[in-house]
N, C-alpha and C positions, 0 to 999 in steps of 0.2 A: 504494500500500500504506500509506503512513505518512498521510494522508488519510481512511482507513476504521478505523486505531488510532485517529485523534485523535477522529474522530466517535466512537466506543466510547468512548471515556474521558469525554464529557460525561452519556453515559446513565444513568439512575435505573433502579435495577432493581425490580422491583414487591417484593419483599422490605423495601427502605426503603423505600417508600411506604407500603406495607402497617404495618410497624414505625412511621412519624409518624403515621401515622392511628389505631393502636390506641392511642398514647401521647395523641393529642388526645382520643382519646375517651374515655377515662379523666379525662384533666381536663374534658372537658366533664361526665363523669355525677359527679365533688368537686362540681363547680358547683350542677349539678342539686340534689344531699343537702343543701348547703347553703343552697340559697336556699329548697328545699323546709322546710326544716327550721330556719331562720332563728336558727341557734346564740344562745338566750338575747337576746333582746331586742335583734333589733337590728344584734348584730354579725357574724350572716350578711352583711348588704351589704358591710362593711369587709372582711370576710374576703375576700368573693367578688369585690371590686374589686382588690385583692390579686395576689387567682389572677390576676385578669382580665390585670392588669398586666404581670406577670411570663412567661404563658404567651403573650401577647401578643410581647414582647419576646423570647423562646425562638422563638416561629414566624419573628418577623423577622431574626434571626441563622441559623435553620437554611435558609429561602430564601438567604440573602446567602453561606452556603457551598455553596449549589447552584449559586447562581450561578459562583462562585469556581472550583467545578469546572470549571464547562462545562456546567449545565443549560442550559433554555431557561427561564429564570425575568423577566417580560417585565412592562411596566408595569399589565398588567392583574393580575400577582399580586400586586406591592405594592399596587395598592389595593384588592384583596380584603380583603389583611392587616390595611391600614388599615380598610374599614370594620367590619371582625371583632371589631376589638379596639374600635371607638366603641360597637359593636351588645352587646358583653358590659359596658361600663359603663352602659348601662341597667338596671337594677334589675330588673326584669320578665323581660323581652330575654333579662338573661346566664342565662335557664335552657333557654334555646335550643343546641343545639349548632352555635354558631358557627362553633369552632373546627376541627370536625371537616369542616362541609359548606365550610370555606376550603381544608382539605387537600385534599378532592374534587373540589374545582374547577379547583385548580391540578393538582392528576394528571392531567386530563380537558384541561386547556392543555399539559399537558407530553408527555402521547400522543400528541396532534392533531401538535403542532408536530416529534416524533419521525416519526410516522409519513407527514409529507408529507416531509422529509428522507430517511428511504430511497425514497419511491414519486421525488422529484424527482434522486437521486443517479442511477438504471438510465439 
């Protein structure tokens, strides 16, 4: 019994997930307006290296308390993170949503690795 709590307490529910993904995607489409839009000469990139930075460092902290919980948050998600955040300080690049297809990818690792956990607990 206390085996089947403890696995439940590391689970993400599609609600947070759902919820970092519409949050990424919103800074992915700031990104977008500004690089498209290139705020007065220039300082679209600064700005947009900025976002890049910070929302960067917000994904790597919010993995690190998935982790913390009891995700399955595994080395291929940090280097997702990592190359996310290299791929939005390209100039060009950052009006890609990075950020949003790194959330998706780590859902898409974090279901896999949920779902052979209950097929390998029966």
């Amino acid at each position: 019994m206390d085996d089947q709590v403890e696995k439940k307490s590391g689970h993400i529910s599609k609600f947070e997930w759902g919820f970092a993904l519409s949050f990424f995607i919103l800074v992915d489409v700031v990104q977008f307006i500004v690089e498209w839009f290139d705020l007065a000469a220039g300082a679209g990139v600064l700005v947009n290296r900025i976002i890049s930075i910070l929302a960067g460092l917000l994904l790597a902290c919010y993995y690190l308390f998935l982790k913390i919980r009891g995700g399955t948050i595994d080395q291929r998600a940090w280097m997702s993170v990592f190359f996310a955040v290299l791929g939005e300080l390209i100039p060009i690049v950052s009006a890609f949503p990075l950020f949003s297809m790194d959330i998706a990818y780590v859902w898409s690792l974090n279901s896999k690795s949920a779902l052979a956990e209950t097929t390998n607990v029966a």
